[in-house]
N, C-alpha and C positions, 0 to 999 in steps of 0.2 A: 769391313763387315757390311753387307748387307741385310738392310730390314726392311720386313715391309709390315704395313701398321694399315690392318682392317676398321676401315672406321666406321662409325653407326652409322646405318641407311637412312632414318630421318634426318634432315635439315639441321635443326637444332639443336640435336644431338651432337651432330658431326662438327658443329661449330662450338658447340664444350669443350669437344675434346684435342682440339688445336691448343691450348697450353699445354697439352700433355706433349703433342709433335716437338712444341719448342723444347722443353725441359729434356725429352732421349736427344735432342742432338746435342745439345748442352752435355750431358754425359757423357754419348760417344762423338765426339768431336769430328773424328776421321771414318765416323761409316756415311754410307749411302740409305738415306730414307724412301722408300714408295708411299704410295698409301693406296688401298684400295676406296673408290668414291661409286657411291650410287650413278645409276648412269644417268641420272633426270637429271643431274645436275653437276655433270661431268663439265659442261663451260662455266660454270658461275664456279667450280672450283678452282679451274686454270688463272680466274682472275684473283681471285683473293691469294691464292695457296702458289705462285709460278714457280716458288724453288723447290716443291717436290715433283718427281715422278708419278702422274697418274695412271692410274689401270681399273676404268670406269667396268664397273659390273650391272647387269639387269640381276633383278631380283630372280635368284635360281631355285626352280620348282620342280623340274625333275634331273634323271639322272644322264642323259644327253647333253646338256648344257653342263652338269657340273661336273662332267669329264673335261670338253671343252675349255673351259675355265681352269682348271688343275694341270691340266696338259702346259697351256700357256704358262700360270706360274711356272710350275715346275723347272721351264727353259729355260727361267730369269735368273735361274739359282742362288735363290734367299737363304742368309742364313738363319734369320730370327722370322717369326712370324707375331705378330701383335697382335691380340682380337681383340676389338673396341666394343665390336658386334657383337650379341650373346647369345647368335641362335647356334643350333645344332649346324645349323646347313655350313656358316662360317669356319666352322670349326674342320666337318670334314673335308671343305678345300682347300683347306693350308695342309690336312695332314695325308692327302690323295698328291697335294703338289708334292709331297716329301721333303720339307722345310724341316730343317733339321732341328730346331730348337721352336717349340710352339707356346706361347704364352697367352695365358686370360681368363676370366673368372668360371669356374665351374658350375654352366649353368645347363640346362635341359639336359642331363646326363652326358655331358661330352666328355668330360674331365678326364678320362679314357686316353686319348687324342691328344691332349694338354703334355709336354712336357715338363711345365712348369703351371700348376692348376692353384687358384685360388678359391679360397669361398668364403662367400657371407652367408653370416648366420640371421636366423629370424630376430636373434633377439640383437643383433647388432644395429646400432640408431644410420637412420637411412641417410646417405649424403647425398648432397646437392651433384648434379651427374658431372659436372667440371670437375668435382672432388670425388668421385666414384672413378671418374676415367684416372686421377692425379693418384690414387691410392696402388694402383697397380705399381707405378715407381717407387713408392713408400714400400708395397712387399715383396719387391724386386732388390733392396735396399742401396735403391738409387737417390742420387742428392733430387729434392725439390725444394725449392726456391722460386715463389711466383712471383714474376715483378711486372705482370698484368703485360696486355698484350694488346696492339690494337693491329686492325688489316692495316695497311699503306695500299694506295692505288697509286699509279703512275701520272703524269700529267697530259701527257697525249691519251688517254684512255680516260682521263678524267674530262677533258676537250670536247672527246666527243660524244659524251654522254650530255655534254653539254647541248651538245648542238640537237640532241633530241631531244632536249625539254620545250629550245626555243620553236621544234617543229611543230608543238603541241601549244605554243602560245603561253609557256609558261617562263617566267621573267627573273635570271639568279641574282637582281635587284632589289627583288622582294620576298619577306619570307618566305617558303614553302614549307607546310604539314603535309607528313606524309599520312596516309592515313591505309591502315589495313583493313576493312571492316568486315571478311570474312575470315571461315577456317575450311580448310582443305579433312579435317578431320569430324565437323558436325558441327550444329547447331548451340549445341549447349556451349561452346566455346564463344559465340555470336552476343556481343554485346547489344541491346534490343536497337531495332533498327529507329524507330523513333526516335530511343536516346543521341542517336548518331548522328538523328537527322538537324536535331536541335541544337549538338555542339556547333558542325558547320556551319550552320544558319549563322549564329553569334559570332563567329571567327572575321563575318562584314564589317565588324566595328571595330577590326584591328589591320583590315587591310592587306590578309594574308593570304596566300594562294594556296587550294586543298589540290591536294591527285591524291585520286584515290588507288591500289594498285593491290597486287595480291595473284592467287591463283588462277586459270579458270574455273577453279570449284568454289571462287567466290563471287564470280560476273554475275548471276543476278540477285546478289544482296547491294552489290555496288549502283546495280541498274535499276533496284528498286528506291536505293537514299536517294541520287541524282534526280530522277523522276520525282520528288517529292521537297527538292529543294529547292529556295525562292532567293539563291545565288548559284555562277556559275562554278563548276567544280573540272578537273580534267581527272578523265577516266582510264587509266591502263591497266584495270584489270583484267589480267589475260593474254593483254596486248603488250607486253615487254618479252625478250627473250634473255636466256639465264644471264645473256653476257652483259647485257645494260644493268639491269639491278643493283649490283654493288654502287654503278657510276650513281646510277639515276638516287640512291638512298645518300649516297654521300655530297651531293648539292642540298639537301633538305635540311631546315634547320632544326625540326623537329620530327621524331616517327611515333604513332599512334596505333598498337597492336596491341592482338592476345597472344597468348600463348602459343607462338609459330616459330618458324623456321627464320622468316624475316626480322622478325623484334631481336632474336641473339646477333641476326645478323649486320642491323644497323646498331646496338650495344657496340659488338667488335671493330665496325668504323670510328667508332666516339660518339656519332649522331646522339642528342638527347632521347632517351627512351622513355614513354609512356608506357606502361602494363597493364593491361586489364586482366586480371587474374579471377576466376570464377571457378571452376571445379576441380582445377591444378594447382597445384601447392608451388608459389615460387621460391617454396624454402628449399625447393628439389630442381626446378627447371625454372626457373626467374632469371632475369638477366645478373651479371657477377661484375659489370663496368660500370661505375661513374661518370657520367653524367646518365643518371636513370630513376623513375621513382616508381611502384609497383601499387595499384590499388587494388585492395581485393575486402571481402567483407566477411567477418565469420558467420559461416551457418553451418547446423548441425549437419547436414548431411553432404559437405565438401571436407576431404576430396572424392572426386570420382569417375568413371571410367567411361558414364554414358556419353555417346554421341548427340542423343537427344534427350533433352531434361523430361524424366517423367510428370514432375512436380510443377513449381512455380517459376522457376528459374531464378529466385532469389540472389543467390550466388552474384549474377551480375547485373539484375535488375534493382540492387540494392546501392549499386555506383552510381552517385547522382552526375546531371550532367555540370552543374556546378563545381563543381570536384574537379573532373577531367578537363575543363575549362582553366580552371587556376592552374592547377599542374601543366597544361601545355605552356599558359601564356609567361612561368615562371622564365621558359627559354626565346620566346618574343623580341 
């Protein structure tokens, strides 16, 4: 049997729903898995994910591309199709490919489409998205049984990610904090740049090496801390390509993020994980692996959806830097 298992387009998303990948092959032992991956980040998938099949998509907005797209499935001749993904558009490429058996939650009126359609109800309690994507085997009534999961990188690819930290003058002698300090989704996710600037300052008295790293939609929050810090710091934000990341996170002894694509992604290395959590609920999208500790603070008006806080930005201006200081240095 062939399946192919559309998986969500953001980051962190898509790295939730990799215990579900494990758990269908566990079920079907002898099928063939694909998966469909965002195309941004079609190489950082080849390295984490090599034992599936990928078939990297751009984000499809009209109807010229998602013939295109359908056409190609269609030739692979899948027999199951998975949707991880909840939009419409998802839904009508699996059922244009003519995937004979189509599964996934019935969501923006597609359920049509859906061979096999599920639904949540409003009044049903919201899961954590690792357990929203694991639920679909639950009403498939497929075995789940998590026994947690972490990436493995290889040693020649872990070598040479090596050899780009030493390009950068940074030392796998000494610790390294990785440190995320922007969001590719807005400000309100931006833990205050002061506060940022104030942890790394104090990090001199433990003798540990920061890189800072992240998107290009975070290079000048990164180039505003550096400029403002009275140690030296190494900067690749922007400046890494998909295929280093997984290496470059997996030499770090520590990672330092909000609510990103990167924070699940050094979780599922094992890397120790710091959260800063401010208008997202990480009882919904929080890291799910051990070694991890999430701070966030209650305020009435979290969670929420803004990119940019109208208010005070309490949410995360309420995370002292003494707090994130201790939490990091518990893994020192």
């Amino acid at each position: 049997m062939k399946i192919l298992v559309y998986l969500p387009r953001p980051l962190g998303a898509a790295i939730l729903a990799v215990p579900l990948l494990q758990l269908l092959k566990e079920n079907f032992p002898a099928s063939q898995i694909s998966i469909v991956t965002n195309q941004k980040f079609d190489e950082l998938f080849r390295i984490i994910l090599p034992e599936y099949n990928q078939i990297p998509l751009p984000e499809i907005k009209d109807i010229p591309k998602l013939k295109i797209a359908s056409s190609r499935i269609k030739k692979m001749d899948f027999d199951v199709g998975l949707l991880l993904e909840d939009s419409f558009a998802s839904a009508l490429l699996f059922y244009l490919a003519r995937i004979p058996e189509r599964w996934g939650y019935d969501h923006e009126g597609r359920g049509f489409m859906l061979t096999k359609r599920f639904a949540i109800k409003a009044t049903d309690p919201q899961l954590h998205l690792k357990y929203y994507y694991l639920n679909i085997l639950n009403k498939l009534g497929l075995k789940v049984e998590d026994r947690g999961l972490f990436f493995h990188l290889s040693e020649d690819y872990l070598a040479k990610t090596a050899e780009r930290l030493k390009e950068v003058d940074l030392s796998l002698e000494k610790p390294i904090i990785a440190v995320k300090p922007g969001s590719s989704f807005g400000l309100a996710r931006v833990w205050p740049i002061e506060n940022q600037v104030q942890l790394i300052n104090r990090f001199s008295t433990i003798s540990a090496q920061v890189l800072l790293l992240g998107s290009p939609a975070s290079q000048e929050i990164s180039q505003k801390i550096a400029g403002q810090l009275d140690r030296q710091v190494v900067d690749l934000t922007g400046r890494l390509n998909m295929q280093e990341i997984p290496g470059v996170l997996a030499h770090s002894r520590v990672f330092l993020g909000n609510d990103s694509g990167l924070t699940h992604l050094a979780n599922f290395l094992g890397i120790p994980v710091i959260g800063l959590y401010g208008p997202t609920d990480p009882q919904i999208c929080g890291p799910v692996r051990q070694p991890s500790v999430v701070l966030k603070k209650p305020v009435p008006c979290a969670p929420c959806t803004y990119k940019t806080c109208p208010y005070d930005h309490r949410c995360l201006k309420n995370i002292t830097v003494e707090e994130v200081f201790q939490a990091i240095s518990t893994y020192l």
